[in-house]
GUVEXSE-229341 format. One line per 3 residues: number of its first residue (from 1); their letters; for each residue x, y, z of N, C-alpha, C, CB. Coordinates in Angstrom, 3 decimals. Glycine has a CB too. Layout:
N
NUM> a> X Y Z X Y Z X Y Z X Y Z | ...
This chain:
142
1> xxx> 2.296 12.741 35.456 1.843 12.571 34.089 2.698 11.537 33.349 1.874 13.911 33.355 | 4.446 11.552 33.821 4.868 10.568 32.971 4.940 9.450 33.524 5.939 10.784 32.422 | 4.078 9.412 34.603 4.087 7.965 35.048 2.796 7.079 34.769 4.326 7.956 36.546
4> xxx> 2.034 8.183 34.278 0.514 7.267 34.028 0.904 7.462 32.392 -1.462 8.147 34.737 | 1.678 7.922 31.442 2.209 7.631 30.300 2.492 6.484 30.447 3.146 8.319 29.879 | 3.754 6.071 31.280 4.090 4.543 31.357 3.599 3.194 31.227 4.371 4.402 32.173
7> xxx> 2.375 4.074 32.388 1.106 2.478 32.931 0.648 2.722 31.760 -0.380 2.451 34.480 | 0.324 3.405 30.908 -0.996 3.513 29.694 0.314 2.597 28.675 -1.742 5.780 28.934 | 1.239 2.622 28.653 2.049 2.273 27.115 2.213 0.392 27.264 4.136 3.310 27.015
10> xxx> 2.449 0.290 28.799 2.708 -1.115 29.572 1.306 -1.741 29.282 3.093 -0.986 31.411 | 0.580 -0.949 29.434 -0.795 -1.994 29.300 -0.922 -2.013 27.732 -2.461 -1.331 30.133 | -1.026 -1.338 26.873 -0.722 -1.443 25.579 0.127 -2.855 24.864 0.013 -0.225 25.428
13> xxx> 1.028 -2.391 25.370 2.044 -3.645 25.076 1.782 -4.754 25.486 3.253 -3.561 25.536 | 1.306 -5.303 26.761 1.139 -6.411 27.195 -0.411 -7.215 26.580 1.282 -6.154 28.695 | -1.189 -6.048 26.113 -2.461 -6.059 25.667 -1.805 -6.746 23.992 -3.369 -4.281 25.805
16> xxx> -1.309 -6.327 23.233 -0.726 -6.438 21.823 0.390 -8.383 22.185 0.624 -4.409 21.414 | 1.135 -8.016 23.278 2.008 -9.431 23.255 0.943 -10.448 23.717 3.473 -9.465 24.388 | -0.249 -10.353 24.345 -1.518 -11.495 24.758 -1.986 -11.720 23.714 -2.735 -11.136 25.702
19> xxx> -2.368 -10.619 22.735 -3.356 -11.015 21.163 -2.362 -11.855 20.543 -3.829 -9.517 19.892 | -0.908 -11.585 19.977 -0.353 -12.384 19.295 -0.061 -13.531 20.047 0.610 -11.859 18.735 | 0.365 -13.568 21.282 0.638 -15.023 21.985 -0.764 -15.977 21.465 0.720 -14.842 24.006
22> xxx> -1.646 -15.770 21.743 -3.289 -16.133 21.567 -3.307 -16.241 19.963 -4.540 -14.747 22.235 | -2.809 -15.972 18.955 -3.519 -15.711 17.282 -2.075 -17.073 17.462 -3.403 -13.491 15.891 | -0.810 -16.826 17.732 0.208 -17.907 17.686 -0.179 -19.083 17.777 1.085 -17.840 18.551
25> xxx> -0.635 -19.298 19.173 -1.525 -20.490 19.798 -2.273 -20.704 18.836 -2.373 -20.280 21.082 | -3.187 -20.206 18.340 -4.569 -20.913 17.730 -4.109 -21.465 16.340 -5.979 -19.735 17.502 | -2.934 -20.448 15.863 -2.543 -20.770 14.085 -1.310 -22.333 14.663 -1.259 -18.698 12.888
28> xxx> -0.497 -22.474 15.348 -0.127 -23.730 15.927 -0.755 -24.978 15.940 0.011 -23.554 16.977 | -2.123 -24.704 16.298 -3.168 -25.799 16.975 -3.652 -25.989 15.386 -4.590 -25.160 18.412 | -4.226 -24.924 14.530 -4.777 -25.356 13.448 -3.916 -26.000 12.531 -5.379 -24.416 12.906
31> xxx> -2.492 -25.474 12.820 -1.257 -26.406 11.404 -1.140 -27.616 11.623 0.498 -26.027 11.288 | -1.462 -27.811 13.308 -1.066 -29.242 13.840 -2.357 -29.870 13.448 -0.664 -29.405 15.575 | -3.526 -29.629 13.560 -4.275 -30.627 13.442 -4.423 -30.864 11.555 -5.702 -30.252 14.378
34> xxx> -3.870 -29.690 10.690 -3.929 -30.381 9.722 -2.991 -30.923 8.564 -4.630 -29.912 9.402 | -2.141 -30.351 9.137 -0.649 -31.363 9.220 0.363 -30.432 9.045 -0.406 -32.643 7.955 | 0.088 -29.288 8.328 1.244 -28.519 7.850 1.965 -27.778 8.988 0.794 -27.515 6.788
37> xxx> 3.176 -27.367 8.775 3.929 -27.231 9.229 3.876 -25.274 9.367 4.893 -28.137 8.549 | 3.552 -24.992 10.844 3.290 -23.781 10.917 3.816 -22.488 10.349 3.312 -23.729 11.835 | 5.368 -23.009 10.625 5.986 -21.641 10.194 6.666 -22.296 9.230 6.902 -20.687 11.249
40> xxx> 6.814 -22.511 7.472 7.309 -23.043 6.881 7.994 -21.831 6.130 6.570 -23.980 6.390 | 7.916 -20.820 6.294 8.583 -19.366 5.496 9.141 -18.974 6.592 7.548 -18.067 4.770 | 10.520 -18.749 6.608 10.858 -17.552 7.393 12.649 -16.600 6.640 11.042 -18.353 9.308
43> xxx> 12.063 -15.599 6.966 13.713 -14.698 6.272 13.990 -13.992 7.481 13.580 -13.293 4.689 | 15.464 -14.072 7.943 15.620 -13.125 8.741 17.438 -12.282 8.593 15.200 -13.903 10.201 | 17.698 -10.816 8.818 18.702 -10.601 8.277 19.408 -11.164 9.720 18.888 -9.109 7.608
46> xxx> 20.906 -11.048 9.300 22.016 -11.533 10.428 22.826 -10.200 10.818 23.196 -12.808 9.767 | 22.685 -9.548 9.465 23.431 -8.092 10.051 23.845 -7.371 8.255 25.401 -8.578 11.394 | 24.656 -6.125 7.983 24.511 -5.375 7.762 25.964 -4.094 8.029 23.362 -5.477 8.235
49> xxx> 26.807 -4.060 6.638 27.786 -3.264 7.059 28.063 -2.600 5.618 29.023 -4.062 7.828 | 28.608 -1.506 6.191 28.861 -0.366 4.675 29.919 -1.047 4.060 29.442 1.494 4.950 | 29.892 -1.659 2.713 31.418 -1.977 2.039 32.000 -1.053 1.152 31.443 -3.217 1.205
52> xxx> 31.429 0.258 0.357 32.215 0.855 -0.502 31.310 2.183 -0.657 32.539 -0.049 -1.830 | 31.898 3.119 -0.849 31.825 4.542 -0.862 32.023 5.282 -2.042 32.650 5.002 -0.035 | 30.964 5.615 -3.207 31.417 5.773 -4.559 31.159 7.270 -4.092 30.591 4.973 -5.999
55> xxx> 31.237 8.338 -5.415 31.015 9.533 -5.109 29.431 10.067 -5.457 32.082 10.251 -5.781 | 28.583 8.950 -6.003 27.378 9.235 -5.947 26.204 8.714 -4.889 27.136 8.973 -7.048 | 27.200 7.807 -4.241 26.462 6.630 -3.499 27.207 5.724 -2.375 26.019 5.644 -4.587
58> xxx> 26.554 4.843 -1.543 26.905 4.292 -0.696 26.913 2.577 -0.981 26.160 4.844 0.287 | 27.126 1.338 -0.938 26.945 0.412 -0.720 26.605 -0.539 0.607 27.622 0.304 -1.230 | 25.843 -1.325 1.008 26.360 -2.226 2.101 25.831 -3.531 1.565 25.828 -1.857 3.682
61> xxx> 26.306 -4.630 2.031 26.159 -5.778 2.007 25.349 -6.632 3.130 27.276 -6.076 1.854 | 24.039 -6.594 2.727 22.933 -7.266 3.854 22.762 -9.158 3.827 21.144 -6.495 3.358 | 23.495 -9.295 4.970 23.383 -10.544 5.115 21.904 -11.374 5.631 24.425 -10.714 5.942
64> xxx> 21.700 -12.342 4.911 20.380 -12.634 5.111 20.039 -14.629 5.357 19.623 -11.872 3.613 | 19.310 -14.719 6.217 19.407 -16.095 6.374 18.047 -16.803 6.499 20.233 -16.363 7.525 | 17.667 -17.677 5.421 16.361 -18.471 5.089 16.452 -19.208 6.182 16.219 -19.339 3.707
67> xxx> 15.202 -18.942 7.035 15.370 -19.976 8.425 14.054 -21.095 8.093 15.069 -18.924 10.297 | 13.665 -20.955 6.990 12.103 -22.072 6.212 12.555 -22.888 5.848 11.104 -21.729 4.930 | 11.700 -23.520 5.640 11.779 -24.822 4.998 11.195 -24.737 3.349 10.858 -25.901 5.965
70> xxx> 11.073 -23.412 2.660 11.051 -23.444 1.605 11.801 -22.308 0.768 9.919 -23.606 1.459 | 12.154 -22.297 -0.339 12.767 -21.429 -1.343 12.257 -20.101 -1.357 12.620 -21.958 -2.638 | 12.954 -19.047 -0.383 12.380 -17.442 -1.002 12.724 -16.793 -2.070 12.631 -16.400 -0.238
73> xxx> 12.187 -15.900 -2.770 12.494 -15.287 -3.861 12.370 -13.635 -3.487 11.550 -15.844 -5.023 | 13.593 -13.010 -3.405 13.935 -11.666 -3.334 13.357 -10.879 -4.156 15.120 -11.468 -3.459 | 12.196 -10.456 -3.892 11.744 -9.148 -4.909 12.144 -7.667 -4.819 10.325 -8.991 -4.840
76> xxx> 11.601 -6.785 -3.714 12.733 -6.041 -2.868 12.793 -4.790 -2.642 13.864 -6.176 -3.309 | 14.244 -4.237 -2.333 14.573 -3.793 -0.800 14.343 -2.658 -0.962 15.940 -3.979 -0.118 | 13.618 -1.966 -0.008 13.537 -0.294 0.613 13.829 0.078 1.524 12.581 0.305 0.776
79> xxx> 14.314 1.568 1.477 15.403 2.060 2.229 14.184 2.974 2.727 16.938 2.696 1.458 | 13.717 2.856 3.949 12.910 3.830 4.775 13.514 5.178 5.593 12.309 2.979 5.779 | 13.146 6.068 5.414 13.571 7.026 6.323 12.805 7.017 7.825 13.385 8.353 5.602
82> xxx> 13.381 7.989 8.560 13.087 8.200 9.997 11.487 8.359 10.076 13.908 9.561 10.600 | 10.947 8.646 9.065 9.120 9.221 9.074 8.596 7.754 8.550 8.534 10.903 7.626 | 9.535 6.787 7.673 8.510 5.709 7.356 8.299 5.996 5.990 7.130 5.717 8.218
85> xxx> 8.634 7.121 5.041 8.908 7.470 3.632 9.900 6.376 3.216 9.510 9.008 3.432 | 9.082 5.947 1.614 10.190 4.869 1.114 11.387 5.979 0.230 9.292 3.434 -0.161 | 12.471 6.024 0.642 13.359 6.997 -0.074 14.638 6.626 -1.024 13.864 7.792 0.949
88> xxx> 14.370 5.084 -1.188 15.452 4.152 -2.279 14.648 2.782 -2.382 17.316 3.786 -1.541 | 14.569 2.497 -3.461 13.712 1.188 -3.763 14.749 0.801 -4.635 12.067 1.272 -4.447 | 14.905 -0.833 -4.364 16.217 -1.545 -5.279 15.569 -3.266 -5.671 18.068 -1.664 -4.002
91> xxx> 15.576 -3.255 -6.931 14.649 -4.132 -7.412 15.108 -5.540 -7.229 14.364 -3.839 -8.779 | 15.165 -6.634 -6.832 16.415 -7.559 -5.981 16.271 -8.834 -7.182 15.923 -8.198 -3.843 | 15.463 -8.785 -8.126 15.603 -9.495 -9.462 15.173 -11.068 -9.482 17.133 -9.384 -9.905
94> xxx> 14.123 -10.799 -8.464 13.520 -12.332 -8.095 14.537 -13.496 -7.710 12.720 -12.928 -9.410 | 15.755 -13.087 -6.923 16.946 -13.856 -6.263 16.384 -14.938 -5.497 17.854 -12.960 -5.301 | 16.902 -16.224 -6.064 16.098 -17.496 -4.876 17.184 -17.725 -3.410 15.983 -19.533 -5.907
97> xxx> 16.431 -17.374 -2.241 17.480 -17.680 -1.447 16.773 -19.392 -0.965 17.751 -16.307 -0.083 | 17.664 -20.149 -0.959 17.678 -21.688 -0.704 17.283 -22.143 0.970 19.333 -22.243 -1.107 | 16.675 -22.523 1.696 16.200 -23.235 2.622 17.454 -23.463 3.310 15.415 -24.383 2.192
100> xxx> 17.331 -22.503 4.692 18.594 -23.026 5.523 20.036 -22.254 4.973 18.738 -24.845 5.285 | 20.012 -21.782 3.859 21.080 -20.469 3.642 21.337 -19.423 4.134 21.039 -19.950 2.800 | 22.723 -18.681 4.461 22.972 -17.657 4.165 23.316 -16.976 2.856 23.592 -17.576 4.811
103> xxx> 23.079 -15.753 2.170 23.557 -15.245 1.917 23.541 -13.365 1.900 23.564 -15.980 1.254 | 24.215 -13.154 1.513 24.215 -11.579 1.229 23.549 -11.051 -0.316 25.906 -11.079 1.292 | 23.324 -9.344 0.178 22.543 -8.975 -0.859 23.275 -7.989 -0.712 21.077 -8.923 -0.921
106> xxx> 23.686 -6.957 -2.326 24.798 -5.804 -2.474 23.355 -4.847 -2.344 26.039 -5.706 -4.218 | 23.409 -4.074 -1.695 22.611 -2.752 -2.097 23.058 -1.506 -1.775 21.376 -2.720 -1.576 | 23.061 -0.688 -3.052 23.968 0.619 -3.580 22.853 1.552 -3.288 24.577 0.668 -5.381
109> xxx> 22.925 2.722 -2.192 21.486 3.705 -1.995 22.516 5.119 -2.765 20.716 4.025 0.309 | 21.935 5.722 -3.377 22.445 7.016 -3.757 22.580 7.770 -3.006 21.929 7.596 -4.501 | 23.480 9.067 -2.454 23.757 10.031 -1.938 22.393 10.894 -1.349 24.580 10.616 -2.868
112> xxx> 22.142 11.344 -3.115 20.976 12.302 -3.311 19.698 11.876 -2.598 20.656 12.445 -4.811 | 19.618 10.210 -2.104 18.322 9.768 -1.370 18.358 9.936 0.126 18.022 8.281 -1.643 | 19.842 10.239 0.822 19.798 9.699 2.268 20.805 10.620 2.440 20.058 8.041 2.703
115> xxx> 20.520 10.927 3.890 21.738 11.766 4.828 22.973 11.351 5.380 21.264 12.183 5.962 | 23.594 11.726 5.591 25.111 10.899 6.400 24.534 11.649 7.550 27.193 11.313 5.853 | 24.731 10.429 8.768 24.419 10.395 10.013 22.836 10.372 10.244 25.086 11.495 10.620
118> xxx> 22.277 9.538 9.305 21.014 9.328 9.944 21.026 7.879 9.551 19.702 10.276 9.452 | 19.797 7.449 10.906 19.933 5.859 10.812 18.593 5.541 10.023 20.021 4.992 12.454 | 18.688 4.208 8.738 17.182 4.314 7.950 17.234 2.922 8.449 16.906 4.713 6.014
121> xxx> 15.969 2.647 8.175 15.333 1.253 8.213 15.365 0.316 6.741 13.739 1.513 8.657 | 15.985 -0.475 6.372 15.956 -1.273 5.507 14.879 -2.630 5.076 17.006 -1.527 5.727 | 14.017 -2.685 4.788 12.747 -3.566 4.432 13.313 -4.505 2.996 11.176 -2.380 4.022
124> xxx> 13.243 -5.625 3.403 13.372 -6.666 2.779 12.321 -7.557 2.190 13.980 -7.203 3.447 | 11.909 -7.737 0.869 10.040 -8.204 0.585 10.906 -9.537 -0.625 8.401 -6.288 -0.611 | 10.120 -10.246 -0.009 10.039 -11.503 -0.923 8.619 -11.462 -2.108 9.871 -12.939 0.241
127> xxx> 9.012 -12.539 -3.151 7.975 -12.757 -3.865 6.380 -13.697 -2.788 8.777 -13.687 -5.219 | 7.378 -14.137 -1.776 6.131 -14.991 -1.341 5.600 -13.995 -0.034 6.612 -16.830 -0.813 | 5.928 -12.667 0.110 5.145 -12.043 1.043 6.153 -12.020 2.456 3.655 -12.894 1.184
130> xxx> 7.299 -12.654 2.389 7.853 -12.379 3.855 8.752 -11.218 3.990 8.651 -13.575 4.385 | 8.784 -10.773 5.562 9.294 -9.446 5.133 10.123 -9.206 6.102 8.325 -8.327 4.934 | 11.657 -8.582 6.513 12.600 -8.540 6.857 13.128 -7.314 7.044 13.092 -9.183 6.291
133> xxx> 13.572 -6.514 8.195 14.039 -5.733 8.339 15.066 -5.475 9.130 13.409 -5.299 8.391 | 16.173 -4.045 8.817 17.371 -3.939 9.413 17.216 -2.390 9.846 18.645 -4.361 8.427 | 18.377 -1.922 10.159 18.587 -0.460 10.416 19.665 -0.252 9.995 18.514 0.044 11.684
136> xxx> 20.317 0.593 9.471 21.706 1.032 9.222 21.467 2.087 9.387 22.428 0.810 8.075 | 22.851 2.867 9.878 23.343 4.030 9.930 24.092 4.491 8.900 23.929 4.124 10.893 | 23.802 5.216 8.297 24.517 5.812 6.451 25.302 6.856 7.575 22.986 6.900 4.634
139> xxx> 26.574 6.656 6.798 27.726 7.360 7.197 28.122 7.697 5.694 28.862 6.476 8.172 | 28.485 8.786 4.734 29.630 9.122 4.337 29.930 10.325 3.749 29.957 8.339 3.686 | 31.424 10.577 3.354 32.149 12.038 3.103 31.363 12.673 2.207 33.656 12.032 2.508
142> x> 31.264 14.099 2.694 30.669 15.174 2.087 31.161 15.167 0.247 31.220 16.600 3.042
């Protein structure tokens, strides 16, 4: 049984990496023939570490790097739990990150929203629709 689980998940996957290889290809072919430049947005984080430990809350500092060729604007970040529940929303104040930058973003999640020792998913949303994600592990004292 868990081997025809396997074959069923493998064909899945390879079925899902052919559609996007194929939608890639075709959106490529159409930028090229009309001039623009395919992937001209891109955000991606670099990483992600706890810097300070208040008694209501946690901090970390999400490093983030504009790999486009145009100006993103940080609208912003949610702190997902293990189910995919948004359980901290932090409003990122329409921040322009610059073409070809790094920088970092402070985000403070409250205590009362998240567990110590569980790992959440962090979602990153621009004004222009691109979207970025991390994982952290929230660690802290009772």
């Amino acid at each position: 049984m868990a081997i025809l689980l396997l074959v069923i998940v493998a064909v899945a996957a390879a079925l899902v990496l052919y559609s996007w290889t194929t939608w890639l290809a075709g959106e490529t072919e159409r930028a090229a023939q009309s001039g623009a430049k395919p992937l001209a947005v891109c955000l991606r984080v670099i990483g992600a570490e706890k810097t300070w430990e208040g008694a209501d809350g946690v901090s970390y500092a999400i490093w983030l790097m504009n790999c486009g060729d145009s100006t993103l604007h940080l609208d912003y970040v949610h702190v997902l739990a293990p189910d995919g529940t948004i359980v901290h929303t932090y409003y990122a104040g329409d921040w322009p990150v610059a073409p070809g930058s790094t920088e970092y973003l402070w985000l403070w999640i409250p205590k009362s929203a998240v567990e110590s020792g569980e790992s959440y998913v962090v979602k990153i949303v621009t004004k222009e629709g691109v979207e970025a994600y991390t994982s952290i592990l929230v660690q802290y004292s009772p």
